[in-house]
C-alpha positions in Angstrom: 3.1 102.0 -28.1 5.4 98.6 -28.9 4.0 95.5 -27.6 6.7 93.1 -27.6 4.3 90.2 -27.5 2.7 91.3 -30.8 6.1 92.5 -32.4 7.3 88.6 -31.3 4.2 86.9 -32.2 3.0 85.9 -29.0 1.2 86.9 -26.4 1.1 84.1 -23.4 3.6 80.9 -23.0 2.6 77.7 -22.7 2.6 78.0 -19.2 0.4 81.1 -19.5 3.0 83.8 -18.4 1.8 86.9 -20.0 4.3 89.1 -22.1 3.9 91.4 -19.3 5.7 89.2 -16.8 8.3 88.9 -19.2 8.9 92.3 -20.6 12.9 92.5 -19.8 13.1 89.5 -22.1 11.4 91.0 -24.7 13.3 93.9 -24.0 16.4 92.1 -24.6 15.0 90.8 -27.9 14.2 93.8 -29.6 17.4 95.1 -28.6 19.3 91.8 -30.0 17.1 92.6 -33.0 17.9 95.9 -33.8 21.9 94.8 -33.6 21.5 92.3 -35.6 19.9 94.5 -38.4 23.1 97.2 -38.0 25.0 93.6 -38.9 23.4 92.8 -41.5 23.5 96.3 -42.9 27.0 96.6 -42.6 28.1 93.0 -44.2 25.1 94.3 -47.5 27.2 97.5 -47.7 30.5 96.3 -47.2 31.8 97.7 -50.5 31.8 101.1 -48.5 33.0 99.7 -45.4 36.4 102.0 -46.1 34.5 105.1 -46.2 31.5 104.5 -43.9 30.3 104.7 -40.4 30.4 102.0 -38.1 27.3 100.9 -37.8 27.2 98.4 -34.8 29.5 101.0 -32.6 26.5 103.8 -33.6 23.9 101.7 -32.3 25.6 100.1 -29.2 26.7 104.2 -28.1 22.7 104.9 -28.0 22.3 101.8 -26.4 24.4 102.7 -23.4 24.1 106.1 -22.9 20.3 105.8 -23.0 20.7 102.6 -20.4 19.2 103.0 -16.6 22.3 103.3 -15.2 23.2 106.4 -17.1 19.9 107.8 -14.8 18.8 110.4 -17.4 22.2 111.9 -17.8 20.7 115.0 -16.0 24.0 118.0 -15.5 25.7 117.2 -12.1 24.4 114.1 -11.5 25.8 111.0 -11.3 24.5 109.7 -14.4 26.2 112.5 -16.2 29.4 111.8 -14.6 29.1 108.3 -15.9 28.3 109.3 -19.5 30.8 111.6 -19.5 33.2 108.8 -18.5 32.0 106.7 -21.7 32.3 109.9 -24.2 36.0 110.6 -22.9 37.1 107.1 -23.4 36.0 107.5 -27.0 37.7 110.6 -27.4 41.0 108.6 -26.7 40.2 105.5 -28.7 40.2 108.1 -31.5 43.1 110.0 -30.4 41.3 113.2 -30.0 43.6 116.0 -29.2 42.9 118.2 -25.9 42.8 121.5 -25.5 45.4 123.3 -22.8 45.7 119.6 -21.4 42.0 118.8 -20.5 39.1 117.6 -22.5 37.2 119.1 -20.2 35.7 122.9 -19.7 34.3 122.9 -16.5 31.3 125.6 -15.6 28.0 126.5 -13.7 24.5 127.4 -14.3 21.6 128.2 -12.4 18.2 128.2 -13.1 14.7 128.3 -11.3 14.6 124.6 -10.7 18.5 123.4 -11.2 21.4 124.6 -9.7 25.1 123.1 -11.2 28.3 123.9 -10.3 30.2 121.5 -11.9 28.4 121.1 -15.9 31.0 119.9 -17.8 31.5 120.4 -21.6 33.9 117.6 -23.6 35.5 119.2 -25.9 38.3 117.8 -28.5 39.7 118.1 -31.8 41.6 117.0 -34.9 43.4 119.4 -36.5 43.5 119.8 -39.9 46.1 121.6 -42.5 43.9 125.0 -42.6 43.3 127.7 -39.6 39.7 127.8 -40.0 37.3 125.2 -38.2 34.0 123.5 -38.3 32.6 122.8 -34.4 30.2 119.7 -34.3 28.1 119.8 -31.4 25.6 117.6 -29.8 24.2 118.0 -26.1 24.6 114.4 -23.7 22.3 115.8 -21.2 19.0 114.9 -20.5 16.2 115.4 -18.1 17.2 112.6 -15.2 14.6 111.1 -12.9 11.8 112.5 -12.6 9.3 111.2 -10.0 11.2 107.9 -9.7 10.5 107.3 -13.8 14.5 107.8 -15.9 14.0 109.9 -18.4 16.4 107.9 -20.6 16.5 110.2 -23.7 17.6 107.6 -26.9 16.6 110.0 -29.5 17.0 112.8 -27.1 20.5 113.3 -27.6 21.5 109.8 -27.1 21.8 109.6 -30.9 23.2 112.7 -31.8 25.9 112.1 -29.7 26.7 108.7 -31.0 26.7 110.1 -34.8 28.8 112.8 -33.2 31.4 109.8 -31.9 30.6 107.7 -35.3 32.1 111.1 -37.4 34.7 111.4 -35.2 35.6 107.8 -35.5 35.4 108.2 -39.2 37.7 111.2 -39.3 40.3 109.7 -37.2 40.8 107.5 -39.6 40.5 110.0 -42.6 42.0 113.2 -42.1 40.2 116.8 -42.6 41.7 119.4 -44.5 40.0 122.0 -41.4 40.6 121.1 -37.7 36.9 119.6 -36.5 36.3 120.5 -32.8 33.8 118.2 -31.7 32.0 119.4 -28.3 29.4 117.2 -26.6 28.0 119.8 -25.0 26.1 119.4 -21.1 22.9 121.7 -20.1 21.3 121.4 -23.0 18.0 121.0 -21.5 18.4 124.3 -19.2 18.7 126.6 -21.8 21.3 125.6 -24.1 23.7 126.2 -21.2 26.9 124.0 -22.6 27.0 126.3 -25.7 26.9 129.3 -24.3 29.8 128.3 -21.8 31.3 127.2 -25.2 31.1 130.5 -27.5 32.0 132.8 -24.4 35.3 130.8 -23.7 35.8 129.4 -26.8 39.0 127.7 -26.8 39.8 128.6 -30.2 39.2 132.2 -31.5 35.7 133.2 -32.0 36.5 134.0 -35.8 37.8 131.2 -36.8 35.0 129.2 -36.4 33.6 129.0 -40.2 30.7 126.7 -39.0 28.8 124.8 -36.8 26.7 121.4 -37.2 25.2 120.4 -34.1 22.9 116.9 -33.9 20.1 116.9 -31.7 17.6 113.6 -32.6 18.6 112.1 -35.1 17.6 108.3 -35.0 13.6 108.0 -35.7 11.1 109.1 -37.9 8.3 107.4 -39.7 7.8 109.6 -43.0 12.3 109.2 -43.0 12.4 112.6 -43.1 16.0 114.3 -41.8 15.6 118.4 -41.1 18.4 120.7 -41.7 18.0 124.0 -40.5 20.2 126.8 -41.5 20.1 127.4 -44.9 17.0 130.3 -44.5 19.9 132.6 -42.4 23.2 131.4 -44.2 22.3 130.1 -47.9 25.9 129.8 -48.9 25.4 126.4 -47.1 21.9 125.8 -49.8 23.5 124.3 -52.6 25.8 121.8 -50.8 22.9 120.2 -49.3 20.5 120.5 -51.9 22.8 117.9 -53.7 23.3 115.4 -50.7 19.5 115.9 -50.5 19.4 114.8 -54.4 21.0 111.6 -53.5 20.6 110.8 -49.7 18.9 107.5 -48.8 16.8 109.7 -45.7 14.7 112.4 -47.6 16.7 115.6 -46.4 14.4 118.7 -45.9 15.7 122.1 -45.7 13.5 124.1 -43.7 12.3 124.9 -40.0 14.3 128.3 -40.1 11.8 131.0 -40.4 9.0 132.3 -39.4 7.4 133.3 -35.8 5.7 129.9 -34.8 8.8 128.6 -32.2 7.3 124.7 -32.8 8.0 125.4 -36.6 11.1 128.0 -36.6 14.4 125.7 -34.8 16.5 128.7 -35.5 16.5 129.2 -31.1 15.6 125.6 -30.6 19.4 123.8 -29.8 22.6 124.4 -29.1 23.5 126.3 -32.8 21.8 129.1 -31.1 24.8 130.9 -29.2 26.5 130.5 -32.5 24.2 132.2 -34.6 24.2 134.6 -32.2 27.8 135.1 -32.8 27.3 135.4 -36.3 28.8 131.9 -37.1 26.7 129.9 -40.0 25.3 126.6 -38.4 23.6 123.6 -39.8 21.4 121.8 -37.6 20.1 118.3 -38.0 17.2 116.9 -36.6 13.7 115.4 -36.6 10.2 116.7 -35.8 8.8 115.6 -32.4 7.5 112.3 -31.7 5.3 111.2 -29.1 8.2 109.6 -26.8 10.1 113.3 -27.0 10.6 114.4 -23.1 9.0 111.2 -21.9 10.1 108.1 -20.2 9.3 106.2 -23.4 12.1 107.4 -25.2 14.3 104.6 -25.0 16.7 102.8 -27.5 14.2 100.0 -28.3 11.9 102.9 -30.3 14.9 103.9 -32.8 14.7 103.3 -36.0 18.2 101.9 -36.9 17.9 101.8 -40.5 16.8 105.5 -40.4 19.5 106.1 -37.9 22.5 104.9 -39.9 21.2 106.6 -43.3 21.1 110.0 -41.2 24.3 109.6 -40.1 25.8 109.0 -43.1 23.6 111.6 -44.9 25.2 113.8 -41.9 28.6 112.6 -42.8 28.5 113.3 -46.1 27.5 117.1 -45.7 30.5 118.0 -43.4 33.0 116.3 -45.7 31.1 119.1 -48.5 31.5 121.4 -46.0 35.0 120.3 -45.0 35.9 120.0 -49.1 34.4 123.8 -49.7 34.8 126.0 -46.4 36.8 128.6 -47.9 33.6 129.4 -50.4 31.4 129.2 -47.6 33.4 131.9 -45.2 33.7 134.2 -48.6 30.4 133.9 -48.9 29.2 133.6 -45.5 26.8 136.7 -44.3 23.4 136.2 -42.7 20.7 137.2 -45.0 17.9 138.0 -41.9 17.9 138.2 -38.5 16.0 135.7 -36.1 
């Protein structure tokens, strides 16, 4: 567990006020802290500045959506009206184009515990000079409050959606040769609900969908490992990121895609599901579980920025492969085993 006063190197003030009395100060301070360090990392690297990820607009976007008042972010609430207010003005700051006028697909779920008549999927795109597509997905919902604790969910999908908004951002500013839908999908966390609203009313056709990435915690891990699951069903997609893998500054695994054991096999475990299930390739990137995952403990001051910013990028840099070689990947493309 962080203990500010030992991160800070102090444990009392002169006056004897324990770290404890002052734990939204500290609060601030690692927060100012980790910043700082996305400032610093951007003025070392400017060289790339042209072709990289904003790093200080990646780190404020967990920031906020993981905040108190975003309440959890659970579907139909009003914390996940809020966060869908944030994501949307983002889609216009990058002049995102809407689909039949509305970045919004509106749809319901129900479930044993949750009932929602009003989820709501964001869903824009820039198109690019071919047909085909790439969707890149990540979930904004969470689990809410839960017995007056908010369940604030930084890793958990606060950061997959901010690398979602930081590609975006990059891309609006570099044009794709496919059109890139990005969906920040809602009911995650009720059984991939948002997705499945997605691939049955898919506002594009079905088929042209070459391939999904979809980000689901991204931003922590102590060994800096990044997963990528995929490549065990669809290894046309092997060889591109075996060679990010080969230069990445996170150490890119390829795995988690097979076998029976559901805490090893992520092939069901996130929103590529429904696609797979379609038939349409998917790359997922994640992490393994940490002790804040589903807990009120997962909050922005636990990232790991430097981790964070080399995923993304390592993430950036495989749909740009993917974007540079899609037409090998759809001749290619054909699942090699089931789930």
């Amino acid at each position: 567990m962080f203990d500010p006063g030992t991160w800070f190197g102090f444990n009392k003030d002169s006056s004897g006020m324990t770290c404890n009395r002052m734990v939204n100060i500290c609060k601030k301070f690692m927060q100012v802290k980790i910043l700082l360090f996305a400032f610093l990392f951007l003025i070392q690297n400017r060289a790339i500045t042209q072709t990289s990820i904003d790093t200080l607009q990646l780190l404020n976007d967990v920031k906020t959506l993981s905040a108190d008042s975003m309440q959890g972010r659970k579907s139909c609430t009003a914390g996940s009206r809020k966060a869908q207010r944030y994501i949307l003005a983002a889609f216009k700051e990058n002049n995102l184009r809407a689909f039949n006028g509305s970045f919004k697909q509106i749809f319901s779920f129900s479930t044993r515990t949750t009932k929602c008549d009003s989820a709501a999927n964001l869903l824009g795109y820039i198109p690019g000079a071919a047909s085909n597509c790439i969707v890149l997905s990540a979930h904004y919902d969470h689990l809410g409050v839960v017995n007056g604790q908010i369940y604030h969910g930084a890793d958990d999908n606060a950061s997959g959606v901010a690398a979602l908004l930081a590609i975006m951002d990059y891309f609006s500013r570099q044009q794709p040769r496919h059109t890139l839908i990005f969906a920040v999908l809602d009911g995650e966390e009720f059984g991939l609900q948002g997705a499945r609203a997605f691939v049955h009313n898919s506002p594009v056709e079905v088929k042209k969908i070459a391939l999904n990435v979809n980000l689901d915690m991204v931003s922590r891990n102590d060994r800096n490992e990044l997963y990528v699951a995929g490549t065990y069903h669809y290894p046309v997609l092997k060889p591109y990121l075996e060679k990010i893998a080969a230069t990445g500054t996170v150490k890119l695994r390829l795995g988690h895609d097979r076998g029976e054991n559901s805490t090893d096999n992520w092939t069901d475990a996130s929103d590529h599901a429904p696609f797979h299930e379609m038939g349409i390739p998917f790359a997922y990137f994640g992490v393994e579980d940490h002790a804040d995952y589903h807990q009120p403990t997962d909050v922005f001051t636990g990232i790991n920025p430097k981790f964070f910013i080399n995923a993304v990028t390592t993430i950036l840099a495989a749909v740009l492969a993917f974007d540079d070689r899609l037409e090998e990947i759809i001749n290619a493309k054909s699942p090699s085993r089931g789930n």
